[in-house]
N, C-alpha and C positions, 0 to 999 in steps of 0.2 A: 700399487707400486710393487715392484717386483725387493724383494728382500734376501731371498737365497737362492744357488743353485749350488746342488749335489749333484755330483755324477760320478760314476760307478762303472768301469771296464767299459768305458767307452773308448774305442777304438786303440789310441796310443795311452789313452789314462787310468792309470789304475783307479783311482781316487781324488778327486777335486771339489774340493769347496768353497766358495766365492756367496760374499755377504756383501750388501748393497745399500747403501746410505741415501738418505732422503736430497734429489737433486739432481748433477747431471757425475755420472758412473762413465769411466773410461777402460776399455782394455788397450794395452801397448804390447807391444813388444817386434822381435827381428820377426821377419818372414820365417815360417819354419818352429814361433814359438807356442803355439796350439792355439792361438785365438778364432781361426775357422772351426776348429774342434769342438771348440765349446760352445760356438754360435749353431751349429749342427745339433749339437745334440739339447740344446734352449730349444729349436724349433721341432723338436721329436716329440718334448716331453708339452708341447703343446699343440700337437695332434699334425705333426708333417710328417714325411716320408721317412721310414722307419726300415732299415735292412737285417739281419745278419753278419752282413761284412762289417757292422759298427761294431760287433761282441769284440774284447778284446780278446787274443789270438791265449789260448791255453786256459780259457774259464767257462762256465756253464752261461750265461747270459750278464748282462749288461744293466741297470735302469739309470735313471735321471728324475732327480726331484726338483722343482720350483716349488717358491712359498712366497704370495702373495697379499698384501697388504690391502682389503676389498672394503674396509671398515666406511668410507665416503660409495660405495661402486654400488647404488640403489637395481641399474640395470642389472650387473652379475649378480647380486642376491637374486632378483626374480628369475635369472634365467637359469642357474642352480634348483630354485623354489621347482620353475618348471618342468625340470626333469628329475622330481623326486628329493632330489638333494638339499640339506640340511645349511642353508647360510648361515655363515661364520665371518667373524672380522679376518680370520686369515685362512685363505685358500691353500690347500696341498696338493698340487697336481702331479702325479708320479707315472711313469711310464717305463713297462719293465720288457726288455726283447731276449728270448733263449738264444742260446748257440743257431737251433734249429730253424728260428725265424718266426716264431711265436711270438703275437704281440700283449702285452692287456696292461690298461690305462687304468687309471683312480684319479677320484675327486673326494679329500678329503677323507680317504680311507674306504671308500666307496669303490666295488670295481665298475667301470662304465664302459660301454660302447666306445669305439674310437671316433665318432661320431660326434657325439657330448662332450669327450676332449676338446677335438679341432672346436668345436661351436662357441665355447665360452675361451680359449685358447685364441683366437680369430677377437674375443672383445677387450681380450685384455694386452695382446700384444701385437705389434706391426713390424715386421723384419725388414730393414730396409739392404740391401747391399747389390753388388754388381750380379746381372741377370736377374735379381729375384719381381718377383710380381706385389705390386705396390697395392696396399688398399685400396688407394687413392685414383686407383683409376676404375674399383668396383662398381658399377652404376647407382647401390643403395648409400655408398660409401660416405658423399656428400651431405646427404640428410641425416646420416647417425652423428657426423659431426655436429652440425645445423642444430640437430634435435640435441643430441648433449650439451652443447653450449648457453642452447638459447634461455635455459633457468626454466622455474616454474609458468612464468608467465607465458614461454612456448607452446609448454607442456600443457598449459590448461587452452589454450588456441588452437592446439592440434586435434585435443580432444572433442573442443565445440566444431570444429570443421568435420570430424570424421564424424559426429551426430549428424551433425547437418544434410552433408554428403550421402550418410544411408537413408536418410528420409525426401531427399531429393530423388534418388536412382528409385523408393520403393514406389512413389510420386512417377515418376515417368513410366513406370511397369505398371503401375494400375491406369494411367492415361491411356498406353497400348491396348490393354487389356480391352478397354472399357471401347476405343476406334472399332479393334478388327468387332465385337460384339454387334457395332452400331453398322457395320459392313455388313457382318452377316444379316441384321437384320433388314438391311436396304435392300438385299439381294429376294431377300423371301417377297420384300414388297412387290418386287419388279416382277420375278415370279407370278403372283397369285394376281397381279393389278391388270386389270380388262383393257 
């Protein structure tokens, strides 16, 4: 669960800070009142497109902090674990861009590839608004639902299948193996047979 966002001379803000309570979080306000601003720059500091023209006008660069509440999120621990990084019940994602258009990201104080950002950024959040590209139509998109939902008792079914499944395909490859062998060796009959 997302729990803060800090953001720092982004664009028209000098400074903003927005704290997020357990449940359903609303932004309001006129047209005009920064709420694209700060949806832009939530989707920066979790590994989206990133410019220059976001620095605000008269400073040396920009960042944005989200802080993340991962204490239940078994997947983002491993997927942190996986690229080196130290899981914690709370995640600090920060994303900092110079004037000149220099980018570089953190995880948890960590600096990381913009890569590793987007990757675990991509599991812990979904933007939804006008024009934007939905998870929901990614083609893995379905089964990470599927598979988060389905509990343990999924999770131990996917596993006996993908046993299964590898000992089935090594099963068909030593079948083949074992035909074209039994080819060649008919061929040599034919061959040498009077």
């Amino acid at each position: 669960m997302l729990q803060s966002l800090h953001v720092h001379n982004f664009a028209l803000l000098e400074d903003a800070h927005a704290d997020f309570t357990p449940g359903f979080n609303v932004f309001t306000g006129e047209t005009g009142a920064g709420k694209s601003i700060l949806i832009d720059a939530f989707g920066m500091v979790l590994g989206g497109r990133s410019s220059a023209d976001y620095v605000r006008s008269g400073t040396d660069g920009l960042w944005v902090q989200a802080v993340f509440d991962v204490s239940g999120q078994q997947e983002i621990k491993a997927l942190l674990a996986e690229h080196g990084l130290e899981p914690e019940e709370d995640l600090f994602l920060k994303r900092q861009i110079s004037a000149a258009g220099k980018s570089r990201a953190f995880i948890n104080g960590v600096q990381v590839p913009l890569a590793v950002l987007k990757a675990i950024g991509a599991r812990l959040v979904d933007i939804h608004g006008q024009h934007e590209n939905q998870a929901l139509l990614k083609p893995d998109a379905p089964l990470h639902l599927t598979d988060a939902f389905g509990g343990p008792k999924l999770a131990q079914a996917l596993q006996e299948y993908k046993q299964l499944y590898s000992e089935y395909t090594a099963a068909v490859k030593h079948l083949s193996s074992l035909e074209q062998e039994n080819e060649q060796q008919d061929l040599l009959l034919d061959r040498y047979a009077w």
